[in-house]
N, C-alpha and C positions, 0 to 999 in steps of 0.2 A: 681366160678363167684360170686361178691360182692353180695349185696344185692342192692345198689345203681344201678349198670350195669342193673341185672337182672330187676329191677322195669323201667329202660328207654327200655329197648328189649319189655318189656309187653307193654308200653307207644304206642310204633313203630306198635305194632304187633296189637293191637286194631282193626283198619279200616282193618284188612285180608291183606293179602298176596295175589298177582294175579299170577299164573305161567299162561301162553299161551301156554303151550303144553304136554300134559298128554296124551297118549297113552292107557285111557282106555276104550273107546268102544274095543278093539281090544282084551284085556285081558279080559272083560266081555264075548264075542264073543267066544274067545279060551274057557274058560268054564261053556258054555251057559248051563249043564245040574246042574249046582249048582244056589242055591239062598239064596240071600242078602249079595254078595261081598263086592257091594259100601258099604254099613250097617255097616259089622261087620269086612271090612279088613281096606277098605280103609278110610272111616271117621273118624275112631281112630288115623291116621295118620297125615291128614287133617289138625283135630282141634289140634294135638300134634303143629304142624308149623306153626298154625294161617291162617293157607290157606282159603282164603272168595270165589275165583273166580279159575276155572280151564278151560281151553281151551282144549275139550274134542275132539281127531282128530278120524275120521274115517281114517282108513289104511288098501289096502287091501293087500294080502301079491301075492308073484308072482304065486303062484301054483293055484289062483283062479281070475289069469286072462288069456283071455278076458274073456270068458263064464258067469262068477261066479260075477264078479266086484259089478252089481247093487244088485244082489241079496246080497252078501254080505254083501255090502254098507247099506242095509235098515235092513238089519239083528241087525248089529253094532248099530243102530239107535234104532232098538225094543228091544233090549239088554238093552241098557242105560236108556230108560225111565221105561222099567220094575222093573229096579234095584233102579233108583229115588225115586218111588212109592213105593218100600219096606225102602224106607231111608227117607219119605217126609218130618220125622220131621226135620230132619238134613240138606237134599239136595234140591234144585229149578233148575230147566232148565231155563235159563234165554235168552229172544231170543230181548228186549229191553234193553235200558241202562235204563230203569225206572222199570223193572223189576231186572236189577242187584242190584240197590241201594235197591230195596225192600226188596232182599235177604239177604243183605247187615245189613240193620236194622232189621233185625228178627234173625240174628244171623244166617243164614241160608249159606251154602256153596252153591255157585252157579256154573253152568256147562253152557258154552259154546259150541256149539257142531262148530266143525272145521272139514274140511277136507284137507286132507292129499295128494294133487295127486286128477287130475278129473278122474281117470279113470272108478268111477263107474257113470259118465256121457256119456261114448262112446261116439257117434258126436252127441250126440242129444243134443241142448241148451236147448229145454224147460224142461227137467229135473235138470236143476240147478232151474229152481225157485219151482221144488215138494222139493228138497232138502231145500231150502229157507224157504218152508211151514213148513217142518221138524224141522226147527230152525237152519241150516247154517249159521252160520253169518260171517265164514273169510274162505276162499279157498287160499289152496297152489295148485298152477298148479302142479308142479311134486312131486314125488321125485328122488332117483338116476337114474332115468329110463327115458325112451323115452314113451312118451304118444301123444293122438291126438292133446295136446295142444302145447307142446313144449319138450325139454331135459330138463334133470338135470344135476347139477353139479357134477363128480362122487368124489367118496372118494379116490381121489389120485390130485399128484403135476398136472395132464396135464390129457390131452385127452380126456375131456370134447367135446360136438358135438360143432362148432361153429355156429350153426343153431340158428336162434329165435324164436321167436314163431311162430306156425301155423296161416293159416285163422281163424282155430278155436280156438285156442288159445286166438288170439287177440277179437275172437267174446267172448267168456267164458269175459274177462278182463270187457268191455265195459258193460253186462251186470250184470254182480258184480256189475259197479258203479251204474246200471240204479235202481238196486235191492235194496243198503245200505248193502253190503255183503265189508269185510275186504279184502285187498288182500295181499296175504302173499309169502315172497320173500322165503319163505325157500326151498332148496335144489334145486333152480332155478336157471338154466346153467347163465353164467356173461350177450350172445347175449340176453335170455330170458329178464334177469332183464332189460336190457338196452331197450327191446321194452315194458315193462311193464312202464318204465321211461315215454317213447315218449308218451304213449298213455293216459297217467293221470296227473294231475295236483293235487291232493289231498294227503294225506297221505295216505303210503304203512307200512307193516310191514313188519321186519323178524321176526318168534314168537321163532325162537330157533337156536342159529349159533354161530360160532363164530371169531373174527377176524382173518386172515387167514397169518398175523403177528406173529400170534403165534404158529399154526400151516398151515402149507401151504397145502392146499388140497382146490381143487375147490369148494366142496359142503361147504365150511366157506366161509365168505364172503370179499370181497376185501376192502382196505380203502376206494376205490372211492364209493363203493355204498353204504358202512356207511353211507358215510359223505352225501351223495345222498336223503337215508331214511330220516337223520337227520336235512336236509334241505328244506325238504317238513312237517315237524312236526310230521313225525312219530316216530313207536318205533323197537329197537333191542334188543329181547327176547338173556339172554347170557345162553348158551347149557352148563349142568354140565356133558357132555359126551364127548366132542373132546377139553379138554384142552389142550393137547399134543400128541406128537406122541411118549412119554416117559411115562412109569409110575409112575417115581418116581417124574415127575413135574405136576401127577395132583393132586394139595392138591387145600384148601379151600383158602387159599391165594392166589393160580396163578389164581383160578376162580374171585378174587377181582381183579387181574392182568387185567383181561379180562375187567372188569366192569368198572376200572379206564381208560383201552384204549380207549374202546368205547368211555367214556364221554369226552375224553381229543377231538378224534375226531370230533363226533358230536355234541356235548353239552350234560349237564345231563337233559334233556329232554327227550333224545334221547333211554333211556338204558332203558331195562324192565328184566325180569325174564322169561325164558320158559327154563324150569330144563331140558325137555326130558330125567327125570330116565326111565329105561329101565329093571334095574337087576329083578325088580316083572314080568315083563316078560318072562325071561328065568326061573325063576322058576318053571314056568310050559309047558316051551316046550319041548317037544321031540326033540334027538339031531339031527334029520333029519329037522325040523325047524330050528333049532339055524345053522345049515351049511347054507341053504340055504340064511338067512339073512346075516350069514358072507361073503356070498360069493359075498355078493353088498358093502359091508363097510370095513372098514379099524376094526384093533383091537380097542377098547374104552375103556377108564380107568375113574373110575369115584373116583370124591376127598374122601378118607375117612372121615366120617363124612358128607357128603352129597352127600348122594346115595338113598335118600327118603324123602316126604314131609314134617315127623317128625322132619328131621334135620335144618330147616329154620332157626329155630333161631341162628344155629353155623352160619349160614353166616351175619346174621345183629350184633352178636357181631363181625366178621371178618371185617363188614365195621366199626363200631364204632372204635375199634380198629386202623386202617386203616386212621383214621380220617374225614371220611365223618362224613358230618354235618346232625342233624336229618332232615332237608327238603328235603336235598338231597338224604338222606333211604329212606323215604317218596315215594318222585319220581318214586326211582328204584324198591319200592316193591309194590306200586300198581298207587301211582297218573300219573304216565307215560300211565300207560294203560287205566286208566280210561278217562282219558283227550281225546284220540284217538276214544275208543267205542262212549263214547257221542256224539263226532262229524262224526262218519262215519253210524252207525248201528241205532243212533237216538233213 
């Protein structure tokens, strides 16, 4: 890489990086008997990729539901802020948009905490707003599963529920807007998203997907409801894990493939970053985990060269290269998402 390249990638990379969907309460969680992950694994990473903002999801996994859901849920939650506290010089919980820019300006990586699927709300609403108190600020109703809210879209061509959302579902929705809570279209059945459409008028996200153009599988998302996100002023986080249903097509180019469809769809407003790396995950699971999770998704190939937060930079020289223009990087690696927070979470 020039010298010239390299010093506009630093230029870009300045204001941080936002992904909207990191998976690590979940791997904090899995090995809750160690201390200072986020410290000493994960912030090395982090600041390798310029990463300012992470969309931090609660996920519970299926063997610890029903019973286990909330417990777990709060678990994931005291996990994250434990591991904060041993990062503080590095990391901030950010639960305002005036709290992310503060992080923001201190040089500090900031954490979102998101959830993944309400199931560790059972039917009960007023536990979304203790999770609120928590610092929730975007909910995804499912994910590949059937919950008290609604379905999901599964990880195959068809046979998806064609059901919408529940009573409670749609109560969950309207109470996110009442709160300043995100709502997040990811892994939500096509009838779900369509009553998520009916019942808001504000910006929605997907935090991690991908167009469903490139590969065909329900849990990616259709052009209608791109162009849907994209016409209410929201954002579509692109998934560096369901590039293809080939592996020799998911390189770091097809994921700019992805990034040019979306924007060609919905405008470059519309396109954000939610990586959904996953392989720091199976690192540490036993393979009686790693079945169980394949047994809801399709196989995943992730681009060489971007399969961790350190590798950020190979994707903004991919778009340079590419020839996006710098406002347009800009957009896609953090002004897209931040324009959204400001105006939903306040």
């Amino acid at each position: 890489m020039d010298i010239k390249l390299d010093s506009r990638i630093d230029r870009l990379h300045t204001p941080g990086i936002i992904d909207m969907h990191f998976d690590l309460p979940l791997d904090l969680y899995d090995r809750r008997g160690q201390h200072g992950l986020l410290r000493d694994e994960f912030v090395p990473e982090l600041r390798a990729g310029g990463v300012s903002l992470v969309g931090a999801a609660i996920f519970i996994e299926d063997k610890d539901l029903p019973e286990m859901g909330l417990r777990v849920a709060l678990d994931q939650v005291a996990r994250l802020y434990e591991e904060v506290a041993l990062a503080a010089d590095d990391v901030s919980i950010c639960r305002t948009f005036a709290e992310i820019e503060a992080a923001r300006r201190a040089g500090k990586i900031g954490v979102l905490i998101t959830m993944e699927g309400v199931e560790p709300l059972g039917m009960d609403l007023h536990l979304l707003r203790a999770f609120y108190e928590l610092g929730v600020r975007s909910v995804g109703l499912t994910h590949a599963r059937r919950n008290a809210a609604g379905d999901g879209g599964l990880f195959a061509s068809s046979g998806s529920s064609p059901a919408g959302l529940s009573r409670f579902g749609k109560a969950v929705v309207k109470e996110c807007q009442r709160l300043g809570i995100l709502l997040d279209l990811a892994h939500l059945n096509a009838a779900g998203i369509d009553d998520v459409l009916s019942l808001t008028d504000g910006p929605l996200i997907i935090s991690h997907t991908n167009p469903r153009h490139f590969h065909d599988i329900e849990r990616n998302s259709s052009d209608a409801h791109i162009r849907a996100v994209g016409e209410r002023g929201g954002v579509i986080g692109i998934n560096a894990v369901l590039l293809s249903a080939h592996k020799e097509k998911a390189t770091l180019d097809h994921y700019v493939d992805h990034i040019a469809y979306v924007a060609d769809l919905a405008g470059i407003d519309a396109v954000g970053i939610g990586f959904d790396f996953i392989e720091f995950l199976f690192r540490h699971w036993t393979p009686e985990q790693q079945a169980a999770l394949s047994a809801n998704m399709i196989e995943a190939h992730q681009a060489p060269g971007l399969s961790n937060h350190s590798h950020a930079r190979n994707l903004t020289h991919q778009l340079i290269v590419r020839g996006f223009h710098d406002d347009e990087i800009e957009k896609i690696l953090y002004g897209n998402w931040l324009r959204v927070l400001r105006q939903v979470i306040g």
